[in-house]
Biopython code that builds the backbone (N, CA, C, O; Angstrom):
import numpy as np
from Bio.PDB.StructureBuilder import StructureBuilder

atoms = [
    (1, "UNK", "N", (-223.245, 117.762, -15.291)),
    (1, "UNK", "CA", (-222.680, 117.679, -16.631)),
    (1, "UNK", "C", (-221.901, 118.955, -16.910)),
    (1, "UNK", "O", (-222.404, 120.078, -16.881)),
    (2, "UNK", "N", (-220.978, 118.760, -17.108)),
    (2, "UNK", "CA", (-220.016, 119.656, -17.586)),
    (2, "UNK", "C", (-220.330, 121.071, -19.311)),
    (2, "UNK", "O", (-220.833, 120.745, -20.386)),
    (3, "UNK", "N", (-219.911, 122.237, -18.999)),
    (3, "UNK", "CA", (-220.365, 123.069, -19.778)),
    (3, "UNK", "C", (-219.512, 123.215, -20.793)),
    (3, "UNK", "O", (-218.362, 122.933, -20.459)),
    (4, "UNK", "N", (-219.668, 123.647, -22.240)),
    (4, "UNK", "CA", (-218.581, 123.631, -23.001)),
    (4, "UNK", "C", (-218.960, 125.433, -23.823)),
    (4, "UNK", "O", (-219.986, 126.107, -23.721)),
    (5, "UNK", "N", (-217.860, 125.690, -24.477)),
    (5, "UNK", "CA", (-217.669, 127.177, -24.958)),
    (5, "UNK", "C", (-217.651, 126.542, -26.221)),
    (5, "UNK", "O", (-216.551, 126.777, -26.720)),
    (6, "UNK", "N", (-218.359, 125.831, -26.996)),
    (6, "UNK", "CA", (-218.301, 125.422, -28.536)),
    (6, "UNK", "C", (-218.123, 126.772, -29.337)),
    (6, "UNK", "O", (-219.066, 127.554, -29.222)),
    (7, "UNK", "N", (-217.157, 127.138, -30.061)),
    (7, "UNK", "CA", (-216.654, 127.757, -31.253)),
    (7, "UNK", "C", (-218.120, 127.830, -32.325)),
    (7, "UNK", "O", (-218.550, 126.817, -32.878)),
    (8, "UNK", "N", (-219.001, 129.719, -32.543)),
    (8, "UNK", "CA", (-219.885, 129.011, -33.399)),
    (8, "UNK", "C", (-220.077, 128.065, -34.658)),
    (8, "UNK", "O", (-221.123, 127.575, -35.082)),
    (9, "UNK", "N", (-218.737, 127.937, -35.157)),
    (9, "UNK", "CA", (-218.774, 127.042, -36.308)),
    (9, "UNK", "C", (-218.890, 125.706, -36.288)),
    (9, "UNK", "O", (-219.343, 124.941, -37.140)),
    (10, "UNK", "N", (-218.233, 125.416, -34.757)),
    (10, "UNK", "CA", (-218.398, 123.876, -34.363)),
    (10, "UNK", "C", (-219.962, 123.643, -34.680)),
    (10, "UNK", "O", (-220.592, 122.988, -35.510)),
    (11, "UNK", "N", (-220.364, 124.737, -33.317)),
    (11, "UNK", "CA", (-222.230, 124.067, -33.519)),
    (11, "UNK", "C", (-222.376, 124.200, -34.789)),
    (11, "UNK", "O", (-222.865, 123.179, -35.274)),
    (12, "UNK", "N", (-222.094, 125.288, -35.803)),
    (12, "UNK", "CA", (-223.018, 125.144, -36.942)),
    (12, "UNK", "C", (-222.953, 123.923, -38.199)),
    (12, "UNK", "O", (-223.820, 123.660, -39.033)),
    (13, "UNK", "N", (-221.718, 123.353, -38.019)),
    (13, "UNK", "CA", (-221.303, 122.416, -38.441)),
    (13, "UNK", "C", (-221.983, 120.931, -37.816)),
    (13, "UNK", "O", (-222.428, 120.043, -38.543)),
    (14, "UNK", "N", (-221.959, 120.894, -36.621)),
    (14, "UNK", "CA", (-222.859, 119.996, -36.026)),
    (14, "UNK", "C", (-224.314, 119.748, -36.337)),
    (14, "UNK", "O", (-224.938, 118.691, -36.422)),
    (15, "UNK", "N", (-224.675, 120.956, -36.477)),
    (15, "UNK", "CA", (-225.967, 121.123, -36.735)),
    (15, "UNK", "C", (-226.227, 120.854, -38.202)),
    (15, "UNK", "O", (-227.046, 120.049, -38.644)),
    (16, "UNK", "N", (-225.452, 121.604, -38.867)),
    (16, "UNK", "CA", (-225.979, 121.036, -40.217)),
    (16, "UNK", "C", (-225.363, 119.027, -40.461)),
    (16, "UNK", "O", (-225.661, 118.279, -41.392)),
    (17, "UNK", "N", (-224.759, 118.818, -39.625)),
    (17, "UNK", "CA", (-224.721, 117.636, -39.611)),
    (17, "UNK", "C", (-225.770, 116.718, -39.460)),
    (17, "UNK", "O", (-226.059, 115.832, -40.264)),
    (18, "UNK", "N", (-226.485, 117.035, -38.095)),
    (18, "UNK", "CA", (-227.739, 116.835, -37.734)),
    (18, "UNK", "C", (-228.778, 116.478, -39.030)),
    (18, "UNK", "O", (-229.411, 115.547, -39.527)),
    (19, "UNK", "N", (-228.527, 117.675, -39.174)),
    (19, "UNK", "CA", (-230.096, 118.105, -40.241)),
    (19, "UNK", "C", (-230.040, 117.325, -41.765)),
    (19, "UNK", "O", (-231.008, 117.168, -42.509)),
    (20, "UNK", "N", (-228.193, 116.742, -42.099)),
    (20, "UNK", "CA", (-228.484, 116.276, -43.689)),
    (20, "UNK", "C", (-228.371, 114.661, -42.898)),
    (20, "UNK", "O", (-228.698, 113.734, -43.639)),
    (21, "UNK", "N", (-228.087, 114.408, -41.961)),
    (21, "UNK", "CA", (-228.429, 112.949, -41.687)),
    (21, "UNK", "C", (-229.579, 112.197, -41.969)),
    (21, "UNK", "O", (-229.854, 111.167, -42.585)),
    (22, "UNK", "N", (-230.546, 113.633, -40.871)),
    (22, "UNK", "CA", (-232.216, 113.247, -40.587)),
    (22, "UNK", "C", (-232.376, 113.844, -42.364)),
    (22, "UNK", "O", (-233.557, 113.534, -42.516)),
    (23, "UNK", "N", (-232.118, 114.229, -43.207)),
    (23, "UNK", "CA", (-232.665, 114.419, -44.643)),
    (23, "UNK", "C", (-232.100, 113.050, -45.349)),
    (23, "UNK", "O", (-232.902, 112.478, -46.087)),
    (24, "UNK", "N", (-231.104, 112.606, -45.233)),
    (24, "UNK", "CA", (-230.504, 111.252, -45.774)),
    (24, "UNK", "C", (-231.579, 110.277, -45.311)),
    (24, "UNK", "O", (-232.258, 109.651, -46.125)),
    (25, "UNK", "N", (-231.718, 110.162, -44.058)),
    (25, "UNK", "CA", (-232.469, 108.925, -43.538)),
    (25, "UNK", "C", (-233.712, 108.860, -44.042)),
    (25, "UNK", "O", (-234.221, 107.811, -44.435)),
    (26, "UNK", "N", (-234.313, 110.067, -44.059)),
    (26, "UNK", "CA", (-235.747, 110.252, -44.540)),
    (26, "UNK", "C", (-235.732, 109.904, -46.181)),
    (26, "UNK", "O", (-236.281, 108.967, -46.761)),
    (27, "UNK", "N", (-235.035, 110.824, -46.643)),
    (27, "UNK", "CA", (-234.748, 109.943, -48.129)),
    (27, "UNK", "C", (-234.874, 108.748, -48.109)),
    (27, "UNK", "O", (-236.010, 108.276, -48.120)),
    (28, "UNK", "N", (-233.620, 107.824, -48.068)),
    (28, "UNK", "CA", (-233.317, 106.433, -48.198)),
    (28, "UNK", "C", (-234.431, 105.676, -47.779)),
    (28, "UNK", "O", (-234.333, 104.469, -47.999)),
    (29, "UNK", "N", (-235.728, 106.167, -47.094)),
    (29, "UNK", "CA", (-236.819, 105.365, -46.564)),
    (29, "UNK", "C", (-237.559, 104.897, -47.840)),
    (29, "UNK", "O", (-238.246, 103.876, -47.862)),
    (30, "UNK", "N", (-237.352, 105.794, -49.005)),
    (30, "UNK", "CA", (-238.296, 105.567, -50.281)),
    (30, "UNK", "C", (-237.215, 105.021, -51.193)),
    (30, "UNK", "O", (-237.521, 104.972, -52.384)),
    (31, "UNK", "N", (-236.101, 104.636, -50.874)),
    (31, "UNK", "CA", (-235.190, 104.203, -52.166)),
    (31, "UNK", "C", (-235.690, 102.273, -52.145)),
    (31, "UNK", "O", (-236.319, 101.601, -51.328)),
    (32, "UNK", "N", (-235.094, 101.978, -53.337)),
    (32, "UNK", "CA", (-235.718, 100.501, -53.543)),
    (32, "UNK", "C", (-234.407, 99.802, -52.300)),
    (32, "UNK", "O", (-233.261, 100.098, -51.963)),
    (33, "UNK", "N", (-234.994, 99.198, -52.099)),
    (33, "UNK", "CA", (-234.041, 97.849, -51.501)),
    (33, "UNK", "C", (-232.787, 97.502, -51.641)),
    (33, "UNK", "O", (-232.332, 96.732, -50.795)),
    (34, "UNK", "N", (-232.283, 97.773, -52.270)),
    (34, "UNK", "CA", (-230.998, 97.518, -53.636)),
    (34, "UNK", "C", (-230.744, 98.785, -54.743)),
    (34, "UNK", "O", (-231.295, 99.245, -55.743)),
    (35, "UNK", "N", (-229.816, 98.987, -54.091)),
    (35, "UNK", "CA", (-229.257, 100.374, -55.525)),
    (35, "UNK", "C", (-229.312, 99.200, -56.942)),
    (35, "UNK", "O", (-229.958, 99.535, -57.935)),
    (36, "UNK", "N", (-228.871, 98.376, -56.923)),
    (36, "UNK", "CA", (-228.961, 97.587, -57.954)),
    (36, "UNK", "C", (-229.865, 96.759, -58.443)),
    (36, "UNK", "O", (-230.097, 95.875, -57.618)),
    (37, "UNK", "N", (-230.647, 96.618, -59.673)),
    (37, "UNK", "CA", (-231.478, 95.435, -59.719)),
    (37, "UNK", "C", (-231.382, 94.567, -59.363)),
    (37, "UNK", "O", (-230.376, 93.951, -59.715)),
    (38, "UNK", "N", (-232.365, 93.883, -58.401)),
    (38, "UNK", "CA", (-231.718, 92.184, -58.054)),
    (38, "UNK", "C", (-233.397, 91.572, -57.898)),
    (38, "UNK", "O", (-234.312, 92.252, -57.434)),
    (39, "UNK", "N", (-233.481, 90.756, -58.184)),
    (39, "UNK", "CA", (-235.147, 89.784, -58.299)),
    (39, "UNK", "C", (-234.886, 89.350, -56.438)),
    (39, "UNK", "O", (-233.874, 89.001, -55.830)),
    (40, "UNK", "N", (-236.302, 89.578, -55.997)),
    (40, "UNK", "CA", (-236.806, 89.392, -55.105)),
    (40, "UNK", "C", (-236.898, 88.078, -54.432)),
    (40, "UNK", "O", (-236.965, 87.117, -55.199)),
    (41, "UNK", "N", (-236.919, 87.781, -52.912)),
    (41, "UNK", "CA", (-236.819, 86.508, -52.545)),
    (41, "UNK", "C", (-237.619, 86.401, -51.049)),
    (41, "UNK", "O", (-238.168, 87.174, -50.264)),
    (42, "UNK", "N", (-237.319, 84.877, -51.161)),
    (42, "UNK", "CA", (-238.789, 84.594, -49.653)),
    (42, "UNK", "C", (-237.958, 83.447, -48.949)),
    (42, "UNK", "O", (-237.866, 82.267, -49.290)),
    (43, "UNK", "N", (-237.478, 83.987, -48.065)),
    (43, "UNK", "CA", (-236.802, 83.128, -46.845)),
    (43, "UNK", "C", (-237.478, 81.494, -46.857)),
    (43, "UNK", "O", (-238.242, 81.356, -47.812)),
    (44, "UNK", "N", (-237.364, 80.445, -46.127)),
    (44, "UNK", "CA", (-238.035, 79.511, -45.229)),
    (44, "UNK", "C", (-238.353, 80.155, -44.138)),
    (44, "UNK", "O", (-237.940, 81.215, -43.669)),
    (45, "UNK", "N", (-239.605, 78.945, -43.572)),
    (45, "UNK", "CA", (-240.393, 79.675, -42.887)),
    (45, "UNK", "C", (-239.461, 79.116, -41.451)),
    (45, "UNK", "O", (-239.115, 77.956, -41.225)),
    (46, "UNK", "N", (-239.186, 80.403, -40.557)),
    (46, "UNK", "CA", (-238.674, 80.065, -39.279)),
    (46, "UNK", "C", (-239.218, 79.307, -38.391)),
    (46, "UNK", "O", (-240.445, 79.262, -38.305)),
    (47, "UNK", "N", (-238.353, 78.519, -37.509)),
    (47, "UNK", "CA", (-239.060, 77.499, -36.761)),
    (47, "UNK", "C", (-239.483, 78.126, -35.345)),
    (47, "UNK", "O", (-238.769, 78.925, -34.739)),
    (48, "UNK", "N", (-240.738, 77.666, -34.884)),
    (48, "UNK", "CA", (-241.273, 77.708, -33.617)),
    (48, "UNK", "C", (-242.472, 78.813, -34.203)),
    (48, "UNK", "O", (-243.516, 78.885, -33.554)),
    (49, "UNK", "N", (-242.283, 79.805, -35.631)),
    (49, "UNK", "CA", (-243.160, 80.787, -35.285)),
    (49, "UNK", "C", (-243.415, 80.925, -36.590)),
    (49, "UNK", "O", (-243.885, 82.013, -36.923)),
    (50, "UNK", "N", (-243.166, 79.812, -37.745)),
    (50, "UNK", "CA", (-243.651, 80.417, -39.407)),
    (50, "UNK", "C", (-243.145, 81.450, -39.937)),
    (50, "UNK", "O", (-243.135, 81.272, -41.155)),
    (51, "UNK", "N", (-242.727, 82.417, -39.672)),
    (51, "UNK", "CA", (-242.620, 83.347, -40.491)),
    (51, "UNK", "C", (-241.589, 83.294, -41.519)),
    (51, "UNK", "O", (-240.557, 82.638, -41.383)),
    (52, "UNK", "N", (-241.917, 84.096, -42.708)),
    (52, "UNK", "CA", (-241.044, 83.955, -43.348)),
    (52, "UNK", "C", (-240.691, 85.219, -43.958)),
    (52, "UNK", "O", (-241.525, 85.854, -44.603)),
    (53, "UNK", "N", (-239.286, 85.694, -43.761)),
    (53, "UNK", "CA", (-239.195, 87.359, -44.905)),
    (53, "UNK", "C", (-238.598, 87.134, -45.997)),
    (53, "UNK", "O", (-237.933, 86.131, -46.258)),
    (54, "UNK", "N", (-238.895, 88.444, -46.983)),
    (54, "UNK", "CA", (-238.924, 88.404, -48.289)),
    (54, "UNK", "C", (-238.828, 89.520, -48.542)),
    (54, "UNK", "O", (-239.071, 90.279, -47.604)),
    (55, "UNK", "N", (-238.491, 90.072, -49.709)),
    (55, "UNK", "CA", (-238.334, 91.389, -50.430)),
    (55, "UNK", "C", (-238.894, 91.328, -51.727)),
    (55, "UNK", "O", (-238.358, 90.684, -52.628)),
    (56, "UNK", "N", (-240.107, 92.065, -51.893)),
    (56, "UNK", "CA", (-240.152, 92.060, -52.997)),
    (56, "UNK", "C", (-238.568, 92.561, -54.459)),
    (56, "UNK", "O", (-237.400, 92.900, -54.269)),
    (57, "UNK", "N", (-239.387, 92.351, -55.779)),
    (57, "UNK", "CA", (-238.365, 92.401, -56.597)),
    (57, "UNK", "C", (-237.514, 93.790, -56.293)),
    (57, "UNK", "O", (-238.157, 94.719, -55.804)),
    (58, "UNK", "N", (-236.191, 93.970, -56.538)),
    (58, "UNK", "CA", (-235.443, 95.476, -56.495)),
    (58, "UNK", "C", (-235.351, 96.326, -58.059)),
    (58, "UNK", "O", (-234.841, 95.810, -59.053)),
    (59, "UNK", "N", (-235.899, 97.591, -58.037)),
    (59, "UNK", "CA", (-235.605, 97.819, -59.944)),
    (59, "UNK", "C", (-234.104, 98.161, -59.739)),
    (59, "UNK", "O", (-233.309, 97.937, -60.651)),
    (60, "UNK", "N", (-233.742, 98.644, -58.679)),
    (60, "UNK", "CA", (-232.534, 99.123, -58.695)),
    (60, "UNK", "C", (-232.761, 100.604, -58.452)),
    (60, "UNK", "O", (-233.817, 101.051, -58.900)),
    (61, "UNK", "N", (-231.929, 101.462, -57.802)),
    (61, "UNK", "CA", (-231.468, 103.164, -58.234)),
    (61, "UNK", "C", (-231.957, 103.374, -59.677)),
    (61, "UNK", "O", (-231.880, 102.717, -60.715)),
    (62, "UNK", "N", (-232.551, 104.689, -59.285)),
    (62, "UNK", "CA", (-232.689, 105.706, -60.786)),
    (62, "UNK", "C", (-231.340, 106.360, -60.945)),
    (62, "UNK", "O", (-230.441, 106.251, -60.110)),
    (63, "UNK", "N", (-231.229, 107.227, -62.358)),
    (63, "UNK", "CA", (-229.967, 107.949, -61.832)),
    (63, "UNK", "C", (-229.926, 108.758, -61.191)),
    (63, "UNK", "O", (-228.884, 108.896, -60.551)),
    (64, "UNK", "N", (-231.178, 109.874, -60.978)),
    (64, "UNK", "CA", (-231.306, 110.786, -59.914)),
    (64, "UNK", "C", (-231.551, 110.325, -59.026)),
    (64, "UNK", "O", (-231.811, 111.280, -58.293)),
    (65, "UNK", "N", (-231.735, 109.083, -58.235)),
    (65, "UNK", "CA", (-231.333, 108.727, -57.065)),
    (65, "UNK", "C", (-230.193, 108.263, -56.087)),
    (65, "UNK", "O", (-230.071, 108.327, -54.864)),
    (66, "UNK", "N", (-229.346, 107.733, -57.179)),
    (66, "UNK", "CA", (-227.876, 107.785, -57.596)),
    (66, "UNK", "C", (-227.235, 108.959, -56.940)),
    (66, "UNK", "O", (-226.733, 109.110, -55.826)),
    (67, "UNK", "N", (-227.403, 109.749, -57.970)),
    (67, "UNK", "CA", (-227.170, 111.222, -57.907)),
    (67, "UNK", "C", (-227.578, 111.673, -56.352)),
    (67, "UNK", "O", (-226.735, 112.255, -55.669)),
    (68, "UNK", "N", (-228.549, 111.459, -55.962)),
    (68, "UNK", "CA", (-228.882, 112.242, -54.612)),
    (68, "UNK", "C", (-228.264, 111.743, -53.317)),
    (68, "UNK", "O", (-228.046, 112.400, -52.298)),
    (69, "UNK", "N", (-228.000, 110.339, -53.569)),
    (69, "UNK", "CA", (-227.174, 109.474, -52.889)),
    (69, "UNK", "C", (-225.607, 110.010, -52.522)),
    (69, "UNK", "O", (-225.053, 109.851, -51.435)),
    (70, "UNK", "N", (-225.174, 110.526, -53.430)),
    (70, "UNK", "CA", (-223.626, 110.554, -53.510)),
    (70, "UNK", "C", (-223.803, 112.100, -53.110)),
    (70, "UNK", "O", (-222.894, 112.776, -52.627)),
    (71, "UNK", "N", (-224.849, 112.475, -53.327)),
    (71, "UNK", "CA", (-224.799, 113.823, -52.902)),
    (71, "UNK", "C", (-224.502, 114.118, -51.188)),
    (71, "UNK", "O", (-223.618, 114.735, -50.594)),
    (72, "UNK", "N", (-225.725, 113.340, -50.741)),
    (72, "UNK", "CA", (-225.879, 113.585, -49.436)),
    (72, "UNK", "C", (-224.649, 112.923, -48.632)),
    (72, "UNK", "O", (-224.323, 113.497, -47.594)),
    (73, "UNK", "N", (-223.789, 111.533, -49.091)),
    (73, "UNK", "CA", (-223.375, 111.283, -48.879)),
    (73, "UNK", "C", (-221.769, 112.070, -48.906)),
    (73, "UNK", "O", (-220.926, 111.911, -48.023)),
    (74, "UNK", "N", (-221.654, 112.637, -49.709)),
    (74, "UNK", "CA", (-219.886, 113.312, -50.143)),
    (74, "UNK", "C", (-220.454, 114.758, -49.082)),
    (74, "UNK", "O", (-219.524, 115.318, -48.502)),
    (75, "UNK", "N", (-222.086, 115.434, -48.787)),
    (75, "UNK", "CA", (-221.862, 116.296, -47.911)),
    (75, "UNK", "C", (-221.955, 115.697, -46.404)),
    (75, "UNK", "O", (-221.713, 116.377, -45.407)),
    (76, "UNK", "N", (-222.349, 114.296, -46.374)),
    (76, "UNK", "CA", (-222.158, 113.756, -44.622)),
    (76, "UNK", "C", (-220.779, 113.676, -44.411)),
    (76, "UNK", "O", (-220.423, 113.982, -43.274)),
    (77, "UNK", "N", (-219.748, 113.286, -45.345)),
    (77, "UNK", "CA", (-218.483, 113.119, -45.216)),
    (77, "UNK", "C", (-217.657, 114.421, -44.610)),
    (77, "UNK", "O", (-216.945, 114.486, -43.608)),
    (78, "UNK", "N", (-217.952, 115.260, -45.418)),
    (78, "UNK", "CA", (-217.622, 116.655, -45.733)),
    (78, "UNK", "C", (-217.525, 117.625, -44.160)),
    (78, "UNK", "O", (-216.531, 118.116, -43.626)),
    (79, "UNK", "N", (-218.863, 117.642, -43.762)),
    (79, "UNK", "CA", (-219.547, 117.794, -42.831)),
    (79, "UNK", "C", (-218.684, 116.781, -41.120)),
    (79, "UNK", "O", (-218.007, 117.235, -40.197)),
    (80, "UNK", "N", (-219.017, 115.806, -41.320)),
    (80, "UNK", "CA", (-218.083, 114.547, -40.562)),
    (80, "UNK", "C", (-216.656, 115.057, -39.982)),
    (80, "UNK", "O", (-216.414, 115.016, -38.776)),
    (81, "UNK", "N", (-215.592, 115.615, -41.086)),
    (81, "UNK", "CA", (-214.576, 116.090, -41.056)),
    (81, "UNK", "C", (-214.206, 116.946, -40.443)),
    (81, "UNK", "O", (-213.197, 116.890, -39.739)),
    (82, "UNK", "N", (-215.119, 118.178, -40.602)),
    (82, "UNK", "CA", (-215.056, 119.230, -40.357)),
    (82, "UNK", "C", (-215.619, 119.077, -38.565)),
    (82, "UNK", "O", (-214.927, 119.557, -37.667)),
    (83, "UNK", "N", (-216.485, 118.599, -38.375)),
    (83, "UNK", "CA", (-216.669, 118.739, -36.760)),
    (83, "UNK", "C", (-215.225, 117.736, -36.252)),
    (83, "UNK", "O", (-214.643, 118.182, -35.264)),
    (84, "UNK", "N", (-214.809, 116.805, -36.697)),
    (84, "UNK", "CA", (-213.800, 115.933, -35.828)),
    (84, "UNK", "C", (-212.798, 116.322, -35.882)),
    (84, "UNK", "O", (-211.973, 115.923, -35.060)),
    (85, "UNK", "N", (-212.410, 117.337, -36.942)),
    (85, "UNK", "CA", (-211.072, 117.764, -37.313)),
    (85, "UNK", "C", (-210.710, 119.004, -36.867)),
    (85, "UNK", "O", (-209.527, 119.342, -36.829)),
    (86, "UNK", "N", (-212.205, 120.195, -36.299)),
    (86, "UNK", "CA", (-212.135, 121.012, -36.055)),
    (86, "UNK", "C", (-210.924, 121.308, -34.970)),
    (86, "UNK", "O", (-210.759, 120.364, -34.198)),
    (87, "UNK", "N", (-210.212, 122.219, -34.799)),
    (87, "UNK", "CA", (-209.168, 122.805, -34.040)),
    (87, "UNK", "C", (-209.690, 122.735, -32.630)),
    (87, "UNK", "O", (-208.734, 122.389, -31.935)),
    (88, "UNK", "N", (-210.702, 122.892, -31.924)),
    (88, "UNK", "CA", (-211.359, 122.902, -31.051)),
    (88, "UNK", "C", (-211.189, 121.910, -29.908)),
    (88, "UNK", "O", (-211.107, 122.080, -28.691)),
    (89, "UNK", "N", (-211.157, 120.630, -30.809)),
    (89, "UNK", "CA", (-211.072, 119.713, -30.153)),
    (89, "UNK", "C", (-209.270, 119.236, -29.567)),
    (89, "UNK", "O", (-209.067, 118.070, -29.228)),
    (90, "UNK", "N", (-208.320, 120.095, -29.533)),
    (90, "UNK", "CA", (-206.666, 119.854, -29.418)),
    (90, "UNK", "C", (-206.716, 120.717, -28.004)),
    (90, "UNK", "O", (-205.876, 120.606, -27.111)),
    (91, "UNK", "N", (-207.582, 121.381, -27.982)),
    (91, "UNK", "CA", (-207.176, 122.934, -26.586)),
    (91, "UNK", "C", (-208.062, 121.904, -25.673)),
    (91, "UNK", "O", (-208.344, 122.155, -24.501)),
    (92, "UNK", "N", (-208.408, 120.884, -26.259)),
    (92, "UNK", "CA", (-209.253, 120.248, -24.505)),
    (92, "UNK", "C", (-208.163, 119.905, -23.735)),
    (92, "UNK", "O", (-207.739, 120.427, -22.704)),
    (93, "UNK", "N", (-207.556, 118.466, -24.697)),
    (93, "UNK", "CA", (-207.032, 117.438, -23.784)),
    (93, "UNK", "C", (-207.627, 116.337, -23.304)),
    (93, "UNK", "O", (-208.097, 115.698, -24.245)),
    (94, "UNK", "N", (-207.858, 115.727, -22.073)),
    (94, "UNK", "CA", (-208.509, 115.253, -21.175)),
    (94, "UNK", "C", (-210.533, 115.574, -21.588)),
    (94, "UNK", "O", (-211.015, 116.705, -21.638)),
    (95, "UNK", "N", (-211.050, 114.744, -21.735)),
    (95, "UNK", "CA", (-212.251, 114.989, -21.474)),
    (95, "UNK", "C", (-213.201, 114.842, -23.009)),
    (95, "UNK", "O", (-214.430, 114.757, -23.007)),
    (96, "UNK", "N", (-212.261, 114.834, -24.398)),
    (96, "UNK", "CA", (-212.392, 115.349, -25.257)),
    (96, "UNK", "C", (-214.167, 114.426, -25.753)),
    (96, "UNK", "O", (-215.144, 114.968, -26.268)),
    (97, "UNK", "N", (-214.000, 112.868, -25.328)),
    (97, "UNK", "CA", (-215.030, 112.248, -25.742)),
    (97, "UNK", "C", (-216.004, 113.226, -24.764)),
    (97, "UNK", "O", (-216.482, 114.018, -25.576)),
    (98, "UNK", "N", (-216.290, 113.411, -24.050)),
    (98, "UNK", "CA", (-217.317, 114.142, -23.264)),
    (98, "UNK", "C", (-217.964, 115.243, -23.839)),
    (98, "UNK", "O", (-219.173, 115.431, -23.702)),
    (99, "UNK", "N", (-217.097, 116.102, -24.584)),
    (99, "UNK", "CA", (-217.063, 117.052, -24.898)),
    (99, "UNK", "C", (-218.218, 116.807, -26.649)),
    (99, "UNK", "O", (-219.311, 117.191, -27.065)),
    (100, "UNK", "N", (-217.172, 116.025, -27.083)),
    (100, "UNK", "CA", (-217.908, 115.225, -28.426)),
    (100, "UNK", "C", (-219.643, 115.181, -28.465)),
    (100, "UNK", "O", (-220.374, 115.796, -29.241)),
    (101, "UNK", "N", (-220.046, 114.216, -27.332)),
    (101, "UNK", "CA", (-221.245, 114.167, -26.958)),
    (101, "UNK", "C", (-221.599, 115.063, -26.547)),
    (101, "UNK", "O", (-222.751, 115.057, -26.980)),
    (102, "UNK", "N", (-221.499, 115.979, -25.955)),
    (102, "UNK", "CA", (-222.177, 117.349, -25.292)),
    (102, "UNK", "C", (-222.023, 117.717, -26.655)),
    (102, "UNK", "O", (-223.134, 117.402, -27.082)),
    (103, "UNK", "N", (-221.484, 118.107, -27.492)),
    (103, "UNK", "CA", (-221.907, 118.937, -28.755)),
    (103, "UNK", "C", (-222.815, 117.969, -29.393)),
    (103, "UNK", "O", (-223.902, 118.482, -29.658)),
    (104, "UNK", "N", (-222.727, 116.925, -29.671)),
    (104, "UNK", "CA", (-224.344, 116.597, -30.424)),
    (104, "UNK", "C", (-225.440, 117.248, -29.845)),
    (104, "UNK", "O", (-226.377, 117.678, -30.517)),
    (105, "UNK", "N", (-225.353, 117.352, -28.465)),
    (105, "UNK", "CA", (-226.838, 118.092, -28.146)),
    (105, "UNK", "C", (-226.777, 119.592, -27.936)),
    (105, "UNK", "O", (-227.664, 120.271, -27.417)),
    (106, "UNK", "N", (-226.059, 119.857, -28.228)),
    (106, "UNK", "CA", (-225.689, 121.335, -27.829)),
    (106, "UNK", "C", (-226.961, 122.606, -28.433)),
    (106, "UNK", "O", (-227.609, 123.517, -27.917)),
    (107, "UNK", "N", (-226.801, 121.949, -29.911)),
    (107, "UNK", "CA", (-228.850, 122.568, -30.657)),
    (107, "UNK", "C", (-229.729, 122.109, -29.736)),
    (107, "UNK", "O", (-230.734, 122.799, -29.909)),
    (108, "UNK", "N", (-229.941, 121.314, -28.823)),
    (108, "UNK", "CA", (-231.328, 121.183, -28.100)),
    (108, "UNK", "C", (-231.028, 122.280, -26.937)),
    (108, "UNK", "O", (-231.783, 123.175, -26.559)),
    (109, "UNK", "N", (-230.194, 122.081, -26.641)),
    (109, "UNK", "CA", (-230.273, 123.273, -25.002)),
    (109, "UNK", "C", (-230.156, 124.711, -25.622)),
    (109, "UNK", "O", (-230.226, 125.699, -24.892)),
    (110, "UNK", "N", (-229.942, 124.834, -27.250)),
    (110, "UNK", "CA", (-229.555, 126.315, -27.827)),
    (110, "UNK", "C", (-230.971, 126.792, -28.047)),
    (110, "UNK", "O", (-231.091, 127.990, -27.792)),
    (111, "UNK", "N", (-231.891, 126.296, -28.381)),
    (111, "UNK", "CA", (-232.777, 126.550, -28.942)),
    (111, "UNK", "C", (-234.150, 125.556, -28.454)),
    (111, "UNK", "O", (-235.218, 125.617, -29.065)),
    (112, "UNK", "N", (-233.880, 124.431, -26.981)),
    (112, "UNK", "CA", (-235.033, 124.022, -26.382)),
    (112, "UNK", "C", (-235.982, 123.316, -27.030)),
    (112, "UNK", "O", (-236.434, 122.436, -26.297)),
    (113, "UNK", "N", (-236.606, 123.345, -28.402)),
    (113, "UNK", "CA", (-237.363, 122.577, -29.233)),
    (113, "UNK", "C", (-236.820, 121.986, -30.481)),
    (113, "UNK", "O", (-237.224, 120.898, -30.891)),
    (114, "UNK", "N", (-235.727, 122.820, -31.218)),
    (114, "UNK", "CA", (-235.025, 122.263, -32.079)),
    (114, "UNK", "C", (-234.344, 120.497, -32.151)),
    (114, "UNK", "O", (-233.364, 120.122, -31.510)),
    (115, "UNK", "N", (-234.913, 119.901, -32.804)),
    (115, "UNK", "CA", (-234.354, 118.342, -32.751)),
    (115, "UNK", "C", (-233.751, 118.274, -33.910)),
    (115, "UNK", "O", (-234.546, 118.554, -34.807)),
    (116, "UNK", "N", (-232.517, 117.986, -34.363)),
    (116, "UNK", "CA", (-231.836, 118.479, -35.440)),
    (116, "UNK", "C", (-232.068, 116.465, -36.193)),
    (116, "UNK", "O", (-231.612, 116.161, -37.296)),
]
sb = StructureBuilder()
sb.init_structure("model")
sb.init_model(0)
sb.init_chain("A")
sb.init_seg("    ")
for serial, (resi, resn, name, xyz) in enumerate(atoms, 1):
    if name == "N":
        sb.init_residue(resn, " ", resi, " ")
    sb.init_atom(name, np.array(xyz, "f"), 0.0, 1.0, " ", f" {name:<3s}", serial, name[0])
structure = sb.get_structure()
């Protein structure tokens, strides 16, 4: 695998990329179902095996969840930009997707335990 000279801002940008994703995802695990209120529903039951899914009722987003939403989201964007747009990536040329992926992991080989 090929070695790269990442610019420290690339990684740090990557990295904090990393880190508000895994904070987004972890969030959104406790948000309701539906940013919006919507009443709850129960499939038919599938054939060969019964089951049936359902969601309970949705209250909808609070506004501070709202709020935290657009937050994390306008800094994933933000963040997004800044690693793809970085200057860094024009002096490759040839190779550039390679390069892409080697910087997502670039915090694990920097620091060996870090999982961003």
């Amino acid at each position: 695998m090929s070695t790269y000279d990442f610019p420290q801002d690339l990684r740090d940008a990557q990295l904090a990329l990393h880190r508000t994703r895994a904070a987004y995802d972890e969030y959104a695990k406790n948000l309701p179902w539906s940013a919006e209120p919507l009443p709850g529903w129960e499939a038919d039951a599938q054939p060969q095996s019964g089951y049936r899914s359902a969601k309970p009722d949705s209250p909808g987003y609070t506004p501070e969840q709202r709020e935290q939403v657009a937050t994390y989201r306008a800094e994933l964007l933000e963040l997004s930009a800044t690693v793809s747009t970085h200057p860094y990536w024009a002096q490759l040329g040839e190779g550039v997707v390679a390069a892409r992926m080697a910087l997502k992991h670039a915090h694990e080989a920097q620091s060996g335990t870090e999982a961003g």
